[in-house]
C-alpha positions as a printed NumPy array, in Angstrom:
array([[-235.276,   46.299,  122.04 ],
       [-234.473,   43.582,  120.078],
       [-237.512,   44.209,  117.332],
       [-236.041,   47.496,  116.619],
       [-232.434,   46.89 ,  116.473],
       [-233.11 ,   44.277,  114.105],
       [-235.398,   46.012,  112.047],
       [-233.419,   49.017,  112.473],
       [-230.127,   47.007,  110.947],
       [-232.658,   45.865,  108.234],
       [-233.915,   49.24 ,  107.028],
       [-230.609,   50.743,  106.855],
       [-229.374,   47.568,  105.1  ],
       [-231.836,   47.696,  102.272],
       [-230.847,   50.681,  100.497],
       [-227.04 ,   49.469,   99.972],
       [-225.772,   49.811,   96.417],
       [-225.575,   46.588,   94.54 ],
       [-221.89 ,   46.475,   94.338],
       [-220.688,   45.698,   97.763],
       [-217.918,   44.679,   96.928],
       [-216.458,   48.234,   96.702],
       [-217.302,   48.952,  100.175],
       [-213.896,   49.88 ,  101.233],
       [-213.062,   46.744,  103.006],
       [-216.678,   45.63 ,  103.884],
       [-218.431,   42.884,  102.312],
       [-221.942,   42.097,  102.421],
       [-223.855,   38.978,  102.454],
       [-227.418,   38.508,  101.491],
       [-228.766,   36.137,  104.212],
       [-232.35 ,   34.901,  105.361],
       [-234.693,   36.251,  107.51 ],
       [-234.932,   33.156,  109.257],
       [-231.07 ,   33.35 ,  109.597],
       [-232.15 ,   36.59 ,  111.924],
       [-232.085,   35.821,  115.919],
       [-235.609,   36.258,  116.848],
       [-237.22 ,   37.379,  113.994],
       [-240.341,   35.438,  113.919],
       [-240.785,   36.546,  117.851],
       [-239.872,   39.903,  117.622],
       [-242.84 ,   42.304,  117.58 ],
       [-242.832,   43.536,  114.106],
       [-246.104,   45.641,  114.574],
       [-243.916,   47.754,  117.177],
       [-241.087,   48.043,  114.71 ],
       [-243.555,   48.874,  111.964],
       [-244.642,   52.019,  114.139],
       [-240.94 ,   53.171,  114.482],
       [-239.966,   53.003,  110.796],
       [-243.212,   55.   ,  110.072],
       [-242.298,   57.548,  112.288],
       [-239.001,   57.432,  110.242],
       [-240.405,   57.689,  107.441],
       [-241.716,   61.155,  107.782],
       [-238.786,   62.293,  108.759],
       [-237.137,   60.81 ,  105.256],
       [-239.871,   61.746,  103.22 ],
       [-239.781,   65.494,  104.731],
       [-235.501,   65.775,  105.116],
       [-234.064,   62.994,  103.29 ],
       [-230.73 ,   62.498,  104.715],
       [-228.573,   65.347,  105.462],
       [-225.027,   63.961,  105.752],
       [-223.844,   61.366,  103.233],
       [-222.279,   58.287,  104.3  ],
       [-220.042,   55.178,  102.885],
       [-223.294,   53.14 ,  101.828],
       [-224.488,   56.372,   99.815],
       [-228.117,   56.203,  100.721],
       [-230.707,   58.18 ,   99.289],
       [-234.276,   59.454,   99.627],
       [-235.577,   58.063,   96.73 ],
       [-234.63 ,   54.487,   97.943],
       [-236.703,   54.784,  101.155],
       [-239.707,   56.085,   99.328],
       [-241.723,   53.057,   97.873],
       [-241.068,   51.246,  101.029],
       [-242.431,   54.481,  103.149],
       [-245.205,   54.577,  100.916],
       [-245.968,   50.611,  101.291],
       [-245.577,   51.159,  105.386],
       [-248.962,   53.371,  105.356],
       [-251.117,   50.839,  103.2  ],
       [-250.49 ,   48.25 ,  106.027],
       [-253.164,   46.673,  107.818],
       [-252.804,   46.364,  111.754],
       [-250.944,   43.146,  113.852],
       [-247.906,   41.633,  113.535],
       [-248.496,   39.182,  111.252],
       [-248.886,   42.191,  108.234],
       [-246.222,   44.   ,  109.834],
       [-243.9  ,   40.74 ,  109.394],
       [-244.64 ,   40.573,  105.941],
       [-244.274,   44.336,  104.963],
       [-240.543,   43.645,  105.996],
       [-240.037,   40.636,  104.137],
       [-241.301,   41.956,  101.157],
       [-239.831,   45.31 ,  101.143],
       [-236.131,   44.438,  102.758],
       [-233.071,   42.134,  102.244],
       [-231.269,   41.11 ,  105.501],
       [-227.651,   41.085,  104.876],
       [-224.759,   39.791,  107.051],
       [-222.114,   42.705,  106.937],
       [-218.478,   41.686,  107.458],
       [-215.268,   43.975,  107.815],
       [-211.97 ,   42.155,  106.181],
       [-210.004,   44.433,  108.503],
       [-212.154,   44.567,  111.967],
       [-214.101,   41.706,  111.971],
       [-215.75 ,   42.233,  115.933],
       [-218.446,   44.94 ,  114.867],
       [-219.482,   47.192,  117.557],
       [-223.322,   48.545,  117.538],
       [-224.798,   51.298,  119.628],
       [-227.718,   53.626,  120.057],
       [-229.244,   56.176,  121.978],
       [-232.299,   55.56 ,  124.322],
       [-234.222,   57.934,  126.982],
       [-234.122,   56.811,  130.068],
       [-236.97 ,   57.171,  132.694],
       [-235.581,   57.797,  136.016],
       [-236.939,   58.735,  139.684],
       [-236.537,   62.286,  140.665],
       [-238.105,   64.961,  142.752],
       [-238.696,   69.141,  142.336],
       [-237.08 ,   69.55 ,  145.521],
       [-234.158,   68.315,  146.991],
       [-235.198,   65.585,  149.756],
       [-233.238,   62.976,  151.933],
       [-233.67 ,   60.466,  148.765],
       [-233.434,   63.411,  145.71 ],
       [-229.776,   64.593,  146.291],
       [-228.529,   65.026,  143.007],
       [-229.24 ,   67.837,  141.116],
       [-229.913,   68.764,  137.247],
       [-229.348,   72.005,  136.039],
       [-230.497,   74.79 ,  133.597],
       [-228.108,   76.075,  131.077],
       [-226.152,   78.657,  133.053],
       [-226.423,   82.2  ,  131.377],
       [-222.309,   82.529,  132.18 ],
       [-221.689,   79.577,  129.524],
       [-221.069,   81.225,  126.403],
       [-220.287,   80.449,  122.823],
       [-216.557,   81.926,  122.315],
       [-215.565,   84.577,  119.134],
       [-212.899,   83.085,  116.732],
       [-210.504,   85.566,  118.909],
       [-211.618,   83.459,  121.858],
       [-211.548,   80.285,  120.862],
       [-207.958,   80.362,  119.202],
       [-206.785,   81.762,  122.699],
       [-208.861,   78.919,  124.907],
       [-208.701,   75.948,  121.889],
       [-212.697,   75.691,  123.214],
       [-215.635,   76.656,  121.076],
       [-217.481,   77.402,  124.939],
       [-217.103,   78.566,  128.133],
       [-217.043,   81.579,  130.355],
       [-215.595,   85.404,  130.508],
       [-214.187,   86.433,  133.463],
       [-212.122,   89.7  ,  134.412],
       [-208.727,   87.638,  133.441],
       [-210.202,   86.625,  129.966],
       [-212.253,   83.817,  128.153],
       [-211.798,   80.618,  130.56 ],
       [-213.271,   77.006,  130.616],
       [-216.486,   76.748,  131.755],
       [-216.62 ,   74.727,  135.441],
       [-215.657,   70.647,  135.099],
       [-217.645,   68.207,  136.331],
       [-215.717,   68.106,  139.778],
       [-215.976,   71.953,  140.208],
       [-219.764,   71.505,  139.78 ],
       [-220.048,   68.681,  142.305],
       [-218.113,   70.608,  144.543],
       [-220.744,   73.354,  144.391],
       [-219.752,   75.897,  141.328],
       [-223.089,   76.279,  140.536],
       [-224.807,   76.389,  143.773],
       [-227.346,   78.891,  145.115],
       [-228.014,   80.194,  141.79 ],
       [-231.262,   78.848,  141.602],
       [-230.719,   76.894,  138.151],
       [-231.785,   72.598,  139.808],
       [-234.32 ,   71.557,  137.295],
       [-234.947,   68.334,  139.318],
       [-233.233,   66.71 ,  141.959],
       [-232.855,   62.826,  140.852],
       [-232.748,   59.476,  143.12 ],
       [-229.456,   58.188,  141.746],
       [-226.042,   60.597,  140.512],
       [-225.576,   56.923,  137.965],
       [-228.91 ,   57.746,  136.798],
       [-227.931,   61.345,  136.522],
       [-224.702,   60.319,  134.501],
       [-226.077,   58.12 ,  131.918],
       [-229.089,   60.512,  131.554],
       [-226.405,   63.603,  130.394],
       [-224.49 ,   61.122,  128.094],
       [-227.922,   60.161,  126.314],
       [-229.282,   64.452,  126.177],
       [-232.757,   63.714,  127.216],
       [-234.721,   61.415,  129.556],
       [-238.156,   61.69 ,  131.574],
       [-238.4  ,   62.031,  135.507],
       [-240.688,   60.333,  137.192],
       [-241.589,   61.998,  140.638],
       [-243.479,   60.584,  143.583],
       [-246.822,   61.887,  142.55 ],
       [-246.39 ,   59.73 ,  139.327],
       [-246.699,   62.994,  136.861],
       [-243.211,   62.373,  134.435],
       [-241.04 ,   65.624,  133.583],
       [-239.632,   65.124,  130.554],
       [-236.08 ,   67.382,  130.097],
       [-234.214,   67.576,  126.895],
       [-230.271,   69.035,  125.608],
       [-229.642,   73.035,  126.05 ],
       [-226.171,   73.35 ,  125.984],
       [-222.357,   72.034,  125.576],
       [-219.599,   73.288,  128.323],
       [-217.538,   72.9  ,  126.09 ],
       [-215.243,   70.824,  127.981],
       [-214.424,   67.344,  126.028],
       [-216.555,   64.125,  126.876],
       [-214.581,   61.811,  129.095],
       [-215.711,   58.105,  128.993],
       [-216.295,   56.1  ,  132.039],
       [-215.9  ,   52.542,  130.34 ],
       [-212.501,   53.9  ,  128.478],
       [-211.374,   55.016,  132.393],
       [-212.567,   51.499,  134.143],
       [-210.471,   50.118,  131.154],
       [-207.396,   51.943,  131.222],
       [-207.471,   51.24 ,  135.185],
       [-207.719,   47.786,  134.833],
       [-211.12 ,   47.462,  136.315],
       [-212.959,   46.113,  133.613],
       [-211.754,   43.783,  130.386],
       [-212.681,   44.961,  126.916],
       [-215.143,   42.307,  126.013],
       [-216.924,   42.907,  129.341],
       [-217.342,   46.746,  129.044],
       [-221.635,   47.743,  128.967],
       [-223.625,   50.229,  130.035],
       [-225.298,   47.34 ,  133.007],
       [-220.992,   46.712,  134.42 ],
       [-220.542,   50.188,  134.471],
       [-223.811,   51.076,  136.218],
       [-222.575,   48.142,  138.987],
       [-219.154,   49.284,  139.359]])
């Protein structure tokens, strides 16, 4: 995890503009790698592989949204091109970076704590039928959730949900579907070990299930309900149950 946070920080760091100083309130600071926690243990080969992998996505797409740093295609290209022409191990890998990249420290003038996240997919224990230990259930996409007409979704304020005799209505909330909205339609992909596992698997839109014959189901995104997202570590802070500073994905799994 470490290699490829670091290495991701690195890549996107490379193709800043020369002028940081117009950053809107951001300043960066060229720095060492040996400045870099870890760096000469991290496993750089590892890293390599992911920033290939990258790389044909860039070389293919190029970026489709712009952002504040103003990256482009056509900085990532030598270095994508370099990434092929290296030879296997870590030791080549470490060098490819330190040639082709420029570690900087970046610092806000106006939020100085930084705050750095990513998505992962989780590998969790789960079964095809519901047993004594698989209890909680994931679903299909439900053919009754529906993607609302503009006439719909200025009367609901939701871009989804579901039809009923009375009119376009919010599709089922989480506690409605715990409490058995969606039962006995036949739509439990998987029935997991763990409704924590189950939680943290829908937040991230994909993960693999393992099941007891060791054979891994691997389940992806199909659809919004439209409903808005509704943070567990914002609730545990509001309530007092957790400080700022200690708020993760580990305290939350424990509480």
């Amino acid at each position: 995890m470490r290699a490829a946070l670091a290495v991701f920080a690195l890549a996107f760091m490379a193709a800043f503009p020369a002028q940081p100083e117009a950053m809107r309130g951001a300043s960066l600071i060229a720095v060492s790698f040996g400045a870099l926690p870890g760096w000469r243990q991290a496993d750089h080969a590892a890293a390599l592989a992911a920033f290939r992998r990258s790389c044909a996505m860039i070389e293919r797409h190029g970026f489709h949204k712009k952002h504040r740093f103003n990256t482009r295609r056509a900085d990532w290209l030598a270095a994508c091109r370099a990434a092929r022409r290296v030879k296997p191990g870590k030791a080549a890998a470490r060098a490819f970076f330190e040639r082709h990249f420029q570690p900087v420290m970046a610092a806000g003038n106006q939020r100085p704590a930084g705050l750095f996240t990513g998505y992962y997919e989780p590998e969790v224990q789960g079964c095809l039928q519901r047993t004594a230990r698989c209890r909680w259930p994931l679903y299909a996409k439900p053919d009754d959730l529906v993607t609302f007409t503009p006439a719909e979704r200025k009367r609901t304020g939701l871009v989804y949900g579901r039809r009923t005799r009375g009119g376009p209505k919010p599709y089922f909330s989480r506690r409605e579907i715990e409490q058995g909205a969606l039962k006995g339609r036949g739509l439990e992909l998987v029935w997991l070990a763990s409704p924590v596992d189950r939680f943290f698997m829908q937040v991230q839109g994909s993960g693999r299930v393992r099941l007891p014959s060791g054979r891994v189901v691997r389940l992806t995104y199909a659809a919004k309900s439209g409903l808005p997202y509704t943070s567990i570590g914002k609730v545990l802070l509001e309530r007092g149950v957790l400080k700022r500073e200690d708020i993760s994905m580990q305290a939350i799994r424990l509480w």
